[in-house]
C-alpha positions as CSV (number, residue, x, y, z in Angstrom):
1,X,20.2,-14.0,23.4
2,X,23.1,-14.3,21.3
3,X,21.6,-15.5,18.5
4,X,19.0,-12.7,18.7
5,X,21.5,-10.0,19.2
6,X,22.6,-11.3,15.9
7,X,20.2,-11.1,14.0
8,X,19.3,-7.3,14.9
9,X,22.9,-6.4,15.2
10,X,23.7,-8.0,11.9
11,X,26.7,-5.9,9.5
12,X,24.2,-5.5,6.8
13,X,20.5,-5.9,7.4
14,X,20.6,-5.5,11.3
15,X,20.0,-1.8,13.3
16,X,22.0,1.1,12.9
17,X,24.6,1.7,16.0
18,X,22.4,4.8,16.5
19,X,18.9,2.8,16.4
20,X,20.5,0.6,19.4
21,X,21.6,3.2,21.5
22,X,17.6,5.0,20.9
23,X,16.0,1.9,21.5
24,X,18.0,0.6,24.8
25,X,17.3,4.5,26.1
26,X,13.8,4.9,25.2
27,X,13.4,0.9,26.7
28,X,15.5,2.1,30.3
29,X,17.8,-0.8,29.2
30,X,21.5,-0.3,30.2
31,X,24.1,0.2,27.3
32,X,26.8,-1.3,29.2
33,X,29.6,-1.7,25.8
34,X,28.3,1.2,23.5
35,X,31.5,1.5,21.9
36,X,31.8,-2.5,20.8
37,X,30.0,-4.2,17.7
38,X,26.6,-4.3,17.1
39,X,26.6,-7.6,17.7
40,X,28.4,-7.5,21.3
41,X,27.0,-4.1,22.0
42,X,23.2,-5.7,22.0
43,X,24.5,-8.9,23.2
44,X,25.6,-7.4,26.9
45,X,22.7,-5.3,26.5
46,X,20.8,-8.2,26.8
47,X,22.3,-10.4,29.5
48,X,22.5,-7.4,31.8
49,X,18.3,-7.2,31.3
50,X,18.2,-11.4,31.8
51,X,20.6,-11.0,34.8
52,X,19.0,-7.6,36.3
53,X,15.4,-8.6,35.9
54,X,15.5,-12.8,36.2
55,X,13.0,-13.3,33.0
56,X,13.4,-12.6,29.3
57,X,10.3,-10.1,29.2
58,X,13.2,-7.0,28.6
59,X,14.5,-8.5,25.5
60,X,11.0,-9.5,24.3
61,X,10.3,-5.9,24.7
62,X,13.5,-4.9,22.7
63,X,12.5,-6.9,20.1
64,X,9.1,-5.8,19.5
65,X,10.2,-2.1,19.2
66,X,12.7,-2.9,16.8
67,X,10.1,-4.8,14.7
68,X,7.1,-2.4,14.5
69,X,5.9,-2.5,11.2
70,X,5.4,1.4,11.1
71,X,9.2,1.4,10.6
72,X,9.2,-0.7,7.8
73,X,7.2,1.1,5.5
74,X,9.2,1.7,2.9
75,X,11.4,-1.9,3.3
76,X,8.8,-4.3,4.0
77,X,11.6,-7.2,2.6
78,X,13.9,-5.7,5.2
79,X,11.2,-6.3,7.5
80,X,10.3,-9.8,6.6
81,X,14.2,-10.6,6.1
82,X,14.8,-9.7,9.9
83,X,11.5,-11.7,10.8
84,X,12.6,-14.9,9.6
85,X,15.7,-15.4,10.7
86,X,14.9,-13.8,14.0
87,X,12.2,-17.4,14.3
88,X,14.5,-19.3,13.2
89,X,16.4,-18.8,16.5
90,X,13.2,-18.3,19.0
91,X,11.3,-21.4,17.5
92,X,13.6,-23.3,19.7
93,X,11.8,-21.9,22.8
94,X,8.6,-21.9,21.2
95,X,8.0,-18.3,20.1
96,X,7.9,-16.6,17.1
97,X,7.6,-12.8,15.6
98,X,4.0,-12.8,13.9
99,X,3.3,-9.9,11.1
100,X,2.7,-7.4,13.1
101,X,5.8,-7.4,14.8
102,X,4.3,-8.9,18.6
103,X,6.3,-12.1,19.6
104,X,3.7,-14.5,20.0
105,X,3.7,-18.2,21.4
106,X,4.4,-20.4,17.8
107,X,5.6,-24.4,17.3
108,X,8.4,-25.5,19.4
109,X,11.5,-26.8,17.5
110,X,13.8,-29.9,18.2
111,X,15.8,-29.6,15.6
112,X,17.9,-27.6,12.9
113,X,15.6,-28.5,10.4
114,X,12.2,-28.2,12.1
115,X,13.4,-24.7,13.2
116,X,14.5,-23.9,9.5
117,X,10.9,-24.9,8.2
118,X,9.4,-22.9,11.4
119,X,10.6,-19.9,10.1
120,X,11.0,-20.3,6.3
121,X,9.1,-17.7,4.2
122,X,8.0,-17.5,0.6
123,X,10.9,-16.2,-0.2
124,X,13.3,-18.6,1.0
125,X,11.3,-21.3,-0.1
126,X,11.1,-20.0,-4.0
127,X,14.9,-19.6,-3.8
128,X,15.0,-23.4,-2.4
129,X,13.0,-24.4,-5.6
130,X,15.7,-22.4,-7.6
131,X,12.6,-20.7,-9.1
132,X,13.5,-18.7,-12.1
133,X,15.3,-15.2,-12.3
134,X,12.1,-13.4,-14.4
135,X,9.8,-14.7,-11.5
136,X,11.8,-13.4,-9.1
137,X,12.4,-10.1,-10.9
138,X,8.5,-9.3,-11.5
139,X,7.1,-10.6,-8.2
140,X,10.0,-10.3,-5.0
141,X,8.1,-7.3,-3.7
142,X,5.1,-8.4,-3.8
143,X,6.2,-12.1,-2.1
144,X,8.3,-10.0,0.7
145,X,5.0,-8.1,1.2
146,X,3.1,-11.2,1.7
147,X,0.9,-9.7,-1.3
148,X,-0.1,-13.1,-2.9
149,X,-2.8,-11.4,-5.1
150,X,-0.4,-9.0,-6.8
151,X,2.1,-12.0,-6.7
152,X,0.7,-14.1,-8.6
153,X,-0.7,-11.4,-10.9
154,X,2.6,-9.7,-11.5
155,X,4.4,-13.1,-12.1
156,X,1.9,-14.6,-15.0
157,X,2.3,-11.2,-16.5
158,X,6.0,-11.7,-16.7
159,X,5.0,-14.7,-19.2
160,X,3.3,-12.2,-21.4
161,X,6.1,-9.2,-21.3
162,X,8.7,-12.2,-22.2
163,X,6.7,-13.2,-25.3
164,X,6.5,-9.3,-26.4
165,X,10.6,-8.8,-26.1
166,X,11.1,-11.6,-27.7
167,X,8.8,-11.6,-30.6
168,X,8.0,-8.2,-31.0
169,X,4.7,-9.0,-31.0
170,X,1.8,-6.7,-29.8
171,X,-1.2,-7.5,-28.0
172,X,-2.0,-9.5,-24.7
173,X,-3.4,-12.9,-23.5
174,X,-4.5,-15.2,-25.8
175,X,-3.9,-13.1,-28.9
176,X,-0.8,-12.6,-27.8
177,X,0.3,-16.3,-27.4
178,X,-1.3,-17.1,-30.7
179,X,0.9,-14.7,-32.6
180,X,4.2,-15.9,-30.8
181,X,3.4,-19.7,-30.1
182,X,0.9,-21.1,-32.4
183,X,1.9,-23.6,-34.9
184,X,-1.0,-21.4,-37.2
185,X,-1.5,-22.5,-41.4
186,X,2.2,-23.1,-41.9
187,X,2.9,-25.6,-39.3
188,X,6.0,-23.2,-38.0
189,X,5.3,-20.5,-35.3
190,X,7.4,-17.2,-34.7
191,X,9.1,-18.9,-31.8
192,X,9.7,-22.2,-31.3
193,X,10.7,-24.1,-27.9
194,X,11.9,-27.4,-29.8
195,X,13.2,-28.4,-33.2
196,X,9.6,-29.4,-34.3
197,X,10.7,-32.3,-35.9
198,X,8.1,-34.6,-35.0
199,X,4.5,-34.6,-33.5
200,X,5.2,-35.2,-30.2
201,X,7.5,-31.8,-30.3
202,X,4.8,-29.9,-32.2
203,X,2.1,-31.2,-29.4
204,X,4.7,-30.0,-26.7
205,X,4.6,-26.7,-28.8
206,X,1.0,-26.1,-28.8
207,X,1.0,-27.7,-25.2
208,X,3.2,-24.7,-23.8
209,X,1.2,-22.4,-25.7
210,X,-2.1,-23.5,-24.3
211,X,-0.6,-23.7,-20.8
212,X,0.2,-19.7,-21.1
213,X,-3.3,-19.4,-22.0
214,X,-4.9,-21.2,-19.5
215,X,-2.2,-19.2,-16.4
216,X,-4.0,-16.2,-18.3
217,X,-7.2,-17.6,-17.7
218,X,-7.1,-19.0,-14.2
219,X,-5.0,-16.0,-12.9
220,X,-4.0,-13.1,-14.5
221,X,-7.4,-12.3,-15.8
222,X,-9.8,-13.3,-12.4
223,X,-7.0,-11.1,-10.5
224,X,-6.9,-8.2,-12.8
225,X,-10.0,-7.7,-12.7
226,X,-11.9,-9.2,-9.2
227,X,-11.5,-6.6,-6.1
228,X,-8.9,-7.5,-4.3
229,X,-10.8,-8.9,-1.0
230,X,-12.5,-11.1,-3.5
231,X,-9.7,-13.5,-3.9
232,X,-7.9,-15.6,-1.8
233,X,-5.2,-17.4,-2.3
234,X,-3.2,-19.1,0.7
235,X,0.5,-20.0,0.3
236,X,0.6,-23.4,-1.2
237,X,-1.4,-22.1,-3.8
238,X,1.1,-19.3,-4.4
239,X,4.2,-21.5,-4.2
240,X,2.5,-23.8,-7.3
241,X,1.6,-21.0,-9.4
242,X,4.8,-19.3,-9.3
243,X,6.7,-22.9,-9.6
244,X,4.6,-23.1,-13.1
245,X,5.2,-19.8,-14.3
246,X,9.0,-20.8,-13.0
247,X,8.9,-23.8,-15.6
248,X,7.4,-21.8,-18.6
249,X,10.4,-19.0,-18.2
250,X,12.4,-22.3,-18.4
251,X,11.3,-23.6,-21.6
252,X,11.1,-20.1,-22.8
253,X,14.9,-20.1,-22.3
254,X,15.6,-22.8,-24.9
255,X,12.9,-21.2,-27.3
256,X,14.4,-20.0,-30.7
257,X,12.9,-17.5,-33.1
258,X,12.4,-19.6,-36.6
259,X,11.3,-17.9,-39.9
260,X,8.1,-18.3,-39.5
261,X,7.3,-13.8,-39.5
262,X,4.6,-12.4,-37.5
């Protein structure tokens, strides 16, 4: 109870004072401290509904009204924030919030660790990885939203915008990687992610560039242009793609602009 009190009571991504006091009245719950913390406030709340009533059903209840999804319309990261760690702390009885807000029967944890993967998101996980900051930047809403078709869409585009700032090259997709990456008639492109000194770095040069290509290929174009109901892509898939795109930002970082011109 604690734990969940917590979470919902939390200083900076937990309920308002005033969103506990309207939820414990419209639920008939008692608001025995409403003049403590947040934390304390819900936390009495909730142990005078487990003592009063004998069951957990009350605080189930509580929860569900503060996680309908018509209230997180505009903050659906807010709402995904508060739903994993709130299954972080109820996969150790064996429940879990499920997307539409309903706490719902999920895998039973034993442990820290089983309990962290219970209720670890995209999000979390991608931060885990230490995916890069330009991944993040493009794609965080779309991942809190669970959108893994604008995800993934929004994060190979990120590849393209990156080449643009930093060449001032035009264009898009493979055109667009040509006139930034390839090696062309000269043997030395506008931007360089190695010295070029020997083949192997001149293969890893055109390697990168045709790995851009083919993320256009396999992703960016399918999903820009496919109805959205057309695609599916489940999690793992996701987690790859963006890991990839994570690694091209990556050698993008060590890139140099030669003298090669556009």
């Amino acid at each position: 109870m604690a734990e969940v009190a917590a979470v919902l009571g939390d200083t900076d991504n937990g309920l308002t004072g005033r969103e506990i006091g309207d939820l414990l009245a419209r639920l008939r719950m008692q608001d025995p401290t409403p003049g403590a913390t947040k934390r304390i406030r819900l936390t009495e709340a909730f142990v005078l509904a487990q003592n009063r009533f004998g069951n957990p059903k009350r605080i189930i209840t509580f929860i569900v009204a503060a996680m309908e999804p018509v209230q997180y319309r505009g903050q659906p990261d807010l709402f995904t924030l508060r739903q994993d760690r709130l299954n972080e702390h109820l996969a150790f009885v064996g429940l879990r919030v499920n997307d539409k807000g309903i706490v719902v029967r999920g895998a039973k944890a034993q442990t820290l660790d089983e309990a962290s993967r219970v209720a670890t998101s995209i999000r979390d996980e991608l931060l885990r990885r230490k995916t890069h900051p330009e991944v993040l930047r493009y794609c965080s809403v779309e991942v809190l939203k669970k959108a893994h078709f604008h995800a993934c869409l929004e994060a190979v585009k990120s590849i393209f915008e990156r080449l643009r700032k930093t060449t001032g090259a035009q264009g898009d997709g493979a055109a667009l990687v040509d006139a930034a990456l390839a090696l062309g008639k000269t043997g030395v492109p506008v931007l360089a992610i190695n010295e070029l000194g020997t083949q192997t770095e001149r293969d890893e040069q055109t390697g990168v560039a045709n790995l851009i290509k083919g993320l256009g290929g396999l992703y960016r174009n399918p999903t820009a242009h496919d109805p959205r109901l057309n695609r599916s892509m489940n999690d793992d898939e996701l987690l790859e793609v963006l890991t990839l795109v994570s690694m091209v930002h990556r050698r993008l970082d060590c890139a140099r602009i030669t003298d090669g011109g556009l």
